[in-house]
MIDOSE-1310 file (N, C-alpha, C; in nm, 2 decimals, decimal comma, always signed):
residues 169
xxxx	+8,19/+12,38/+9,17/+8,16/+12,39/+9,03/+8,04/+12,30/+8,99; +7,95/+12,36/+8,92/+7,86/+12,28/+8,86/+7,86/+12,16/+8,77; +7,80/+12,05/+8,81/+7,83/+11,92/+8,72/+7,72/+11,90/+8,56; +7,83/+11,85/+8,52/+7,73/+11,89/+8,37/+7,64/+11,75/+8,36
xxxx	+7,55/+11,81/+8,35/+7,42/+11,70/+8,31/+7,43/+11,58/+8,24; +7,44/+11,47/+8,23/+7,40/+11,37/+8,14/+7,27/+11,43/+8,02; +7,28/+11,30/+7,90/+7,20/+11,31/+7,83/+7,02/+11,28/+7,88; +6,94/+11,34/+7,90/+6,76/+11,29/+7,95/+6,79/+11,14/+7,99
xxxx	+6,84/+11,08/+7,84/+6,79/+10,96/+7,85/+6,87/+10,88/+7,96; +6,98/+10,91/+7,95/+7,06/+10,84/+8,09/+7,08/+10,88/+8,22; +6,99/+11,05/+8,24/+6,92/+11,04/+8,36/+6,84/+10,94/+8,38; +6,72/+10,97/+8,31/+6,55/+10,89/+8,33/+6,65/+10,75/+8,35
xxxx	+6,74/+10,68/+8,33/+6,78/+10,50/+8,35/+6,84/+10,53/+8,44; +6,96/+10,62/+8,48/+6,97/+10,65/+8,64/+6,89/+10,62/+8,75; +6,76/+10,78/+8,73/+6,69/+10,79/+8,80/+6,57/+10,64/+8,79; +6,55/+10,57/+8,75/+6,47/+10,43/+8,74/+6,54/+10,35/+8,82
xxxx	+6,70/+10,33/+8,82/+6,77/+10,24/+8,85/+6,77/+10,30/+9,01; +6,76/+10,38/+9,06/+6,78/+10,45/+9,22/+6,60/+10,43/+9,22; +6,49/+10,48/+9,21/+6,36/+10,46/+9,27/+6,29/+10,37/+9,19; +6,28/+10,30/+9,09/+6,26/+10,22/+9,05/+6,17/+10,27/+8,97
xxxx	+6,11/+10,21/+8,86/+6,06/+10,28/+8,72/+5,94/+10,38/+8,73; +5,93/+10,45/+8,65/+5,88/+10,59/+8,62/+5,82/+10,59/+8,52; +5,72/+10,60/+8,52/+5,62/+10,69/+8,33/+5,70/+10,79/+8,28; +5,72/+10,79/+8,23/+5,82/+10,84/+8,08/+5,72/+10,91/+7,99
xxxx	+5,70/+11,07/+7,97/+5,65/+11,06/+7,84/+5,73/+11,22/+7,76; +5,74/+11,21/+7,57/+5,79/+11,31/+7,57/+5,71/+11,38/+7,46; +5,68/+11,52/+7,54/+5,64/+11,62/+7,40/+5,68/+11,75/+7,34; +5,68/+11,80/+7,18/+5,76/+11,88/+7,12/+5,92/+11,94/+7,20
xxxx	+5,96/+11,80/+7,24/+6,11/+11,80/+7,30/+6,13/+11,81/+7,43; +6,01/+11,82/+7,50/+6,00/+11,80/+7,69/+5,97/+11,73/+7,74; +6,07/+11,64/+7,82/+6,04/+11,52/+7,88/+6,00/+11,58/+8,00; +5,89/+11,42/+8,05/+5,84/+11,48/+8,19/+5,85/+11,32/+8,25
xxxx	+5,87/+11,34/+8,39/+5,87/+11,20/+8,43/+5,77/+11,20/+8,56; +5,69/+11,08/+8,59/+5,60/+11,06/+8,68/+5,68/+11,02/+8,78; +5,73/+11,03/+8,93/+5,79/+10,95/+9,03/+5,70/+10,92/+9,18; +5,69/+10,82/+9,19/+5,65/+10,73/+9,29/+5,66/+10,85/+9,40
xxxx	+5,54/+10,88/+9,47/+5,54/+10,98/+9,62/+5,62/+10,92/+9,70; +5,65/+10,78/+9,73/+5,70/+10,78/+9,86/+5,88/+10,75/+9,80; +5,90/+10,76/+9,71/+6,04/+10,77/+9,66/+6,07/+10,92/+9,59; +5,97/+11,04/+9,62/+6,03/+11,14/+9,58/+6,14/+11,23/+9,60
xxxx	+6,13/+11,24/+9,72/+6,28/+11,34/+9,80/+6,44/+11,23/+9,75; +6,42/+11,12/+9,69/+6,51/+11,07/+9,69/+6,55/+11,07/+9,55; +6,43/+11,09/+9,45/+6,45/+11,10/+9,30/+6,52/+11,27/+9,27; +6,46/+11,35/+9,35/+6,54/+11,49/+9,34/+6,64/+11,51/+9,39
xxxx	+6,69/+11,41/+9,58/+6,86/+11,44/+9,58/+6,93/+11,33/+9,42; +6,87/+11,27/+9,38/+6,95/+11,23/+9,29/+6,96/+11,30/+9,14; +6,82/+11,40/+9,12/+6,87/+11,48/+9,01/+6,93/+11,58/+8,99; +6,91/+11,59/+9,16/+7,04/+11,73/+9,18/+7,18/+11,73/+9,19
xxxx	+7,19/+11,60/+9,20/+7,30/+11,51/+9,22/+7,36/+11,51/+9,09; +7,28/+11,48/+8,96/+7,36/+11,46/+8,82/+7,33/+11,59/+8,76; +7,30/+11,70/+8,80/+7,34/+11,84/+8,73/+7,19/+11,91/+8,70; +7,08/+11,87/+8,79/+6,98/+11,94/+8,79/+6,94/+12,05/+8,88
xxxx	+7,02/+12,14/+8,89/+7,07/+12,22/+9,00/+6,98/+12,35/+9,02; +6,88/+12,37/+8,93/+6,81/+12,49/+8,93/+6,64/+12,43/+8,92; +6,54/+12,48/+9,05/+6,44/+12,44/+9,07/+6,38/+12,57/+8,99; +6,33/+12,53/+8,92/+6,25/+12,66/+8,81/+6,13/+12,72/+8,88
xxxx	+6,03/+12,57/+8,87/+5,89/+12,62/+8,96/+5,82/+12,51/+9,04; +5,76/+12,54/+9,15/+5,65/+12,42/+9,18/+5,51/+12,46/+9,15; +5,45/+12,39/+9,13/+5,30/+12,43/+9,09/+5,23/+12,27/+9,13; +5,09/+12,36/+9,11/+4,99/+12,19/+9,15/+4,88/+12,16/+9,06
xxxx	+4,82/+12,12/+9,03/+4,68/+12,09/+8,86/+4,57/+12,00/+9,02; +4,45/+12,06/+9,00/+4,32/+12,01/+9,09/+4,28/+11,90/+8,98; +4,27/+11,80/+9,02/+4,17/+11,71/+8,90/+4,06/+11,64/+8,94; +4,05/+11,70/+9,03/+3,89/+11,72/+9,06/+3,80/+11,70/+8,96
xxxx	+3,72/+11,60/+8,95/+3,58/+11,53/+8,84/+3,61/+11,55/+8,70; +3,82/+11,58/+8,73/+3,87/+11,52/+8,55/+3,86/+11,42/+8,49; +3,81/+11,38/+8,40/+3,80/+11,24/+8,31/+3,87/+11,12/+8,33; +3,89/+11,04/+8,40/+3,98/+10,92/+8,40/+4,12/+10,97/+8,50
xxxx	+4,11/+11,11/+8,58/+4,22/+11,10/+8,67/+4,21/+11,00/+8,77; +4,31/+10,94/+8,84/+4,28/+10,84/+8,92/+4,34/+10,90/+9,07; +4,44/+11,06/+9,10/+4,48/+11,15/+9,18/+4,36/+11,25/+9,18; +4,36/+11,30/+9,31/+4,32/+11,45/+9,36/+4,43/+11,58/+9,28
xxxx	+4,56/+11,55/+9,39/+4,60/+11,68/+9,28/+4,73/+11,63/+9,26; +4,80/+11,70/+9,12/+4,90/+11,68/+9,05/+5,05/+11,83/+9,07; +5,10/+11,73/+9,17/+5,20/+11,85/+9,17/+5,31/+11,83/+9,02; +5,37/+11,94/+9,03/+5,48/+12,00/+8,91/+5,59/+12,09/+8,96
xxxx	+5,71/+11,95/+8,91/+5,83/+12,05/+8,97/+5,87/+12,06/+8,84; +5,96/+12,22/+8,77/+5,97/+12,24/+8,65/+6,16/+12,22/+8,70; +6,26/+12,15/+8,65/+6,40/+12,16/+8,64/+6,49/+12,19/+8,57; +6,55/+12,26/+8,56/+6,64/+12,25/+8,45/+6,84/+12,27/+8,53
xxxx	+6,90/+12,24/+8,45/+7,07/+12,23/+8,43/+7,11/+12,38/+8,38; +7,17/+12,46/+8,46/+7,23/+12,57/+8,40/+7,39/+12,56/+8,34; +7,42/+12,40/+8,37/+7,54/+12,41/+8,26/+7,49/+12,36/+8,12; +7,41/+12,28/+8,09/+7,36/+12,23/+7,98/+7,24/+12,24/+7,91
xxxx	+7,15/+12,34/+7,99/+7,04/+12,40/+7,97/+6,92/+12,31/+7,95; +6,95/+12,17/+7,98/+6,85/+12,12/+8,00/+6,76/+12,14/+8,11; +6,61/+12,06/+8,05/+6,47/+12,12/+8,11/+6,44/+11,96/+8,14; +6,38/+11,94/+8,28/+6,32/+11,80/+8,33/+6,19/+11,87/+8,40
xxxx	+6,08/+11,83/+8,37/+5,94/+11,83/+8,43/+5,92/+11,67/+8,52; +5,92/+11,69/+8,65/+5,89/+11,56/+8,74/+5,74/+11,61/+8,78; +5,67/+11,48/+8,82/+5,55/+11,49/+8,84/+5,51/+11,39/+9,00; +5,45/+11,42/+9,06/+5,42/+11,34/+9,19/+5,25/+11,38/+9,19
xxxx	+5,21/+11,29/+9,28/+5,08/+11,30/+9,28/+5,03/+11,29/+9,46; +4,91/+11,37/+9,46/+4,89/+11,33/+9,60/+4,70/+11,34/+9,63; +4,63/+11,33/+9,76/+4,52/+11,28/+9,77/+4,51/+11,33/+9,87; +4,33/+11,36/+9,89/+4,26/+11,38/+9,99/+4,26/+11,27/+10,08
xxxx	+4,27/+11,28/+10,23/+4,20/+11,39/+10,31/+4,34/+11,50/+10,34; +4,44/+11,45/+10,32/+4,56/+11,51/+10,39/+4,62/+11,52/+10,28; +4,64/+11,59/+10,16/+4,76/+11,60/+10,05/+4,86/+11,66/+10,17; +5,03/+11,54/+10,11/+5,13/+11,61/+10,17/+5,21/+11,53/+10,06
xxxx	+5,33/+11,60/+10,07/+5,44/+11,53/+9,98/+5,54/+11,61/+10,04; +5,66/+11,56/+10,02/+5,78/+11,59/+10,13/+5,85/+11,70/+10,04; +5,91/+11,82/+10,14/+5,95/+11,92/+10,09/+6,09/+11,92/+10,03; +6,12/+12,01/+9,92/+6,23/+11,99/+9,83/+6,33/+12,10/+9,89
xxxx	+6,31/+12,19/+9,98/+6,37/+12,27/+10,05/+6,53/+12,26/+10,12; +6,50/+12,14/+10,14/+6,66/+12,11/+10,17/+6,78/+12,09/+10,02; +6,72/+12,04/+9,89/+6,80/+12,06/+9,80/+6,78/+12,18/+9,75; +6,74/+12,25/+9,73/+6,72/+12,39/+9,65/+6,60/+12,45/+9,69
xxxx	+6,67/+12,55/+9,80/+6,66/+12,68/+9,84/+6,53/+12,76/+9,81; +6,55/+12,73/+9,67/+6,41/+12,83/+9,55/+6,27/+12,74/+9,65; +6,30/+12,62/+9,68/+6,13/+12,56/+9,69/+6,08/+12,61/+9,77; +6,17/+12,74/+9,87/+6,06/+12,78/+9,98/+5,94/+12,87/+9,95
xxxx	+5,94/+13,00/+9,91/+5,87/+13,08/+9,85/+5,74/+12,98/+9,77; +5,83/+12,88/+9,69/+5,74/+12,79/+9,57/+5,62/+12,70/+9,64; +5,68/+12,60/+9,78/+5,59/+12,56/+9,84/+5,50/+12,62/+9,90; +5,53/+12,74/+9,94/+5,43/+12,76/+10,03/+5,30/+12,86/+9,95
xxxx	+5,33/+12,90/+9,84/+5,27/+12,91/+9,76/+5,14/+12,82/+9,70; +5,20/+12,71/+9,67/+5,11/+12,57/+9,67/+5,05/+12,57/+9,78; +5,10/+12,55/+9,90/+5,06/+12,51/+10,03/+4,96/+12,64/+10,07; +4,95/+12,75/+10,01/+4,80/+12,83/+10,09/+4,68/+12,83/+9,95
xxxx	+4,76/+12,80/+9,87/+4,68/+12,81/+9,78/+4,53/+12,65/+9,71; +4,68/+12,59/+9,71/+4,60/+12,43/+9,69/+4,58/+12,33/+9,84; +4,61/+12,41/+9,95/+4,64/+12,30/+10,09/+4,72/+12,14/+10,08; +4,82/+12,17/+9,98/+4,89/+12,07/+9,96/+5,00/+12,09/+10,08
xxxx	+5,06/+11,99/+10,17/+5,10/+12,04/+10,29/+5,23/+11,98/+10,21; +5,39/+12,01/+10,26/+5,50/+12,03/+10,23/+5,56/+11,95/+10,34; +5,59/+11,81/+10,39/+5,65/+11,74/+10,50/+5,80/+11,80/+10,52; +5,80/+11,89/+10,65/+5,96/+11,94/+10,60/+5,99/+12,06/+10,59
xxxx	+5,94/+12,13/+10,53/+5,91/+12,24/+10,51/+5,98/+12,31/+10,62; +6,10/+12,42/+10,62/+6,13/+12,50/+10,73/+6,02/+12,63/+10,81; +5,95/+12,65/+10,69/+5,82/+12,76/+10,74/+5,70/+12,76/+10,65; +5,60/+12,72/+10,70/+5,48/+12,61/+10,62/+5,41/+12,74/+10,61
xxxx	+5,35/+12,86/+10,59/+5,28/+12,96/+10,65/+5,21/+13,07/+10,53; +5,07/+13,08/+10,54/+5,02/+13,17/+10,41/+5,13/+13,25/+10,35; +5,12/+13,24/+10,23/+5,22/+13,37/+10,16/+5,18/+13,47/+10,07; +5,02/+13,41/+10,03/+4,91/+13,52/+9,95/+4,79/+13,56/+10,00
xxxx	+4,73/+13,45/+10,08/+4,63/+13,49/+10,17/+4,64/+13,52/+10,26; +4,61/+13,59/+10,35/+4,61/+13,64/+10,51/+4,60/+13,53/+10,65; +4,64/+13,53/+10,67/+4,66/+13,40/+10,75/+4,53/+13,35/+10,85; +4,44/+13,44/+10,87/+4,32/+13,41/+10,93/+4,22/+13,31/+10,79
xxxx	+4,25/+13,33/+10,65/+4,18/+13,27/+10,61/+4,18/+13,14/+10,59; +4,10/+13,06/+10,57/+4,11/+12,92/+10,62/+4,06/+12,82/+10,51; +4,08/+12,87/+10,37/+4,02/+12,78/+10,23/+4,11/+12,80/+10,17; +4,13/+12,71/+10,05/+4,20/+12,73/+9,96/+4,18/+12,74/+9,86
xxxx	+4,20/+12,87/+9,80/+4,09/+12,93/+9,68/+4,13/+12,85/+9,54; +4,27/+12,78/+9,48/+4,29/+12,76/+9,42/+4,23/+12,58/+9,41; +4,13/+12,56/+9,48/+4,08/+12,42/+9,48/+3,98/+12,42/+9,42; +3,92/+12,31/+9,31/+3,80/+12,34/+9,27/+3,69/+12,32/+9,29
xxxx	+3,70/+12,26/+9,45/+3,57/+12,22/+9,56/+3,55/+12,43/+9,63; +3,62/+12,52/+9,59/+3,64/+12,63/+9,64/+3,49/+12,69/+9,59; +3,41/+12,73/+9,66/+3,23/+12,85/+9,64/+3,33/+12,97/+9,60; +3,29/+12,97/+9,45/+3,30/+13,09/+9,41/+3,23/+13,23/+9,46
xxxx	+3,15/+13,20/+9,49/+3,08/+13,30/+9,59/+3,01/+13,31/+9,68; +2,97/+13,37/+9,78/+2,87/+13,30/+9,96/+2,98/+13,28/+10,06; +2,95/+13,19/+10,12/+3,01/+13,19/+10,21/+3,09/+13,09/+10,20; +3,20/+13,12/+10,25/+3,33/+13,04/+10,25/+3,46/+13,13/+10,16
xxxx	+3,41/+13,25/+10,14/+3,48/+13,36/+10,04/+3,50/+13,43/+10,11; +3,40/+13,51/+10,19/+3,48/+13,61/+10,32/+3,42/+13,58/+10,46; +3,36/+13,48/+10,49/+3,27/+13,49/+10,56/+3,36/+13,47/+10,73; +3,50/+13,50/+10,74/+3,49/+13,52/+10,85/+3,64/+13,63/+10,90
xxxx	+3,62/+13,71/+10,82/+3,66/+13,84/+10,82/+3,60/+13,90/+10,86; +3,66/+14,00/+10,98/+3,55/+14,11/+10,99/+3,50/+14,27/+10,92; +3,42/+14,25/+10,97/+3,37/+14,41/+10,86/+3,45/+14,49/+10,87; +3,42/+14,54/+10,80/+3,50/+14,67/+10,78/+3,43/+14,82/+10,76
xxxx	+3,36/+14,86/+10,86/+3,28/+15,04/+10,86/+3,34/+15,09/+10,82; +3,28/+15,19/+10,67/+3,32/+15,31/+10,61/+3,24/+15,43/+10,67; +3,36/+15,56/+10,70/+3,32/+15,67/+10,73/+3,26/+15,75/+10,59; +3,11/+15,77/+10,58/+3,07/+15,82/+10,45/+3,07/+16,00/+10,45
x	+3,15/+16,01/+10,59/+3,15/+16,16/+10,58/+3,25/+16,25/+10,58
């Protein structure tokens, strides 16, 4: 049976009190919390742990030559409680030359499809991960379009595909 969620606020002192403090911030009623990379897999068995039982989405933000970011890229896990219908946005962060952050896979199921999505898209690698492997791009290609070091056009877009001869007759 599903455990019913605590109130935000006595998760977020929970979850501080198990990995130790977090950026806090809240807008038009959505909290989001920042958690330490190398204490992540431990901040999610614990929010899965007090009734955060449904991984909504993963996604990732490039902040590439953004204003005052001090990260390469910003991952986004979206959470919510299907007994209580609460919504938690957790945030981790990660960096070139090797973005990786450890895979959520083992708590909820949903992150496989979700990571590897990230992972062909942003080359954010997934530590962990049961099957790490293109899921939108073709597996011979070797960029990741959703980065914003990505040439929008030339080479590095198809350039190692092979042709493809049309019969014009």
């Amino acid at each position: 049976m599903p455990v019913a969620t605590p109130p935000v606020d006595t998760v977020l002192e929970s979850l501080a009190a198990t990995v130790g403090p977090c950026d806090v911030s809240t807008f038009r009623g959505q909290t989001r919390v920042v958690v330490p990379l190398e204490r992540a897999l431990e901040a999610f068995r614990h929010l899965a742990a007090v009734g955060f039982d449904l991984l909504v989405d993963v996604t990732c933000v490039d902040y590439l030559d953004y204003r005052g970011a001090k990260h390469r890229y910003g991952l986004v896990y979206l959470l919510a409680s299907t007994v209580t219908n609460q919504r938690l946005t957790v945030r981790l962060f990660a960096d070139d030359p090797d973005p990786a952050v450890p895979s959520v896979t083992p708590i909820w199921r949903a992150a496989d499809w979700l990571e590897r999505e990230v992972w062909d898209l942003f080359g954010v690698r997934f530590d962990g991960h049961p099957d790490l492997r293109r899921l939108v791009m073709p597996e011979a290609f070797t960029a990741h379009p959703l980065r914003k070091d990505y040439p929008l056009q030339g080479r590095g877009e198809r350039h190692n595909f092979p042709v493809l001869a049309r019969d014009d007759g």
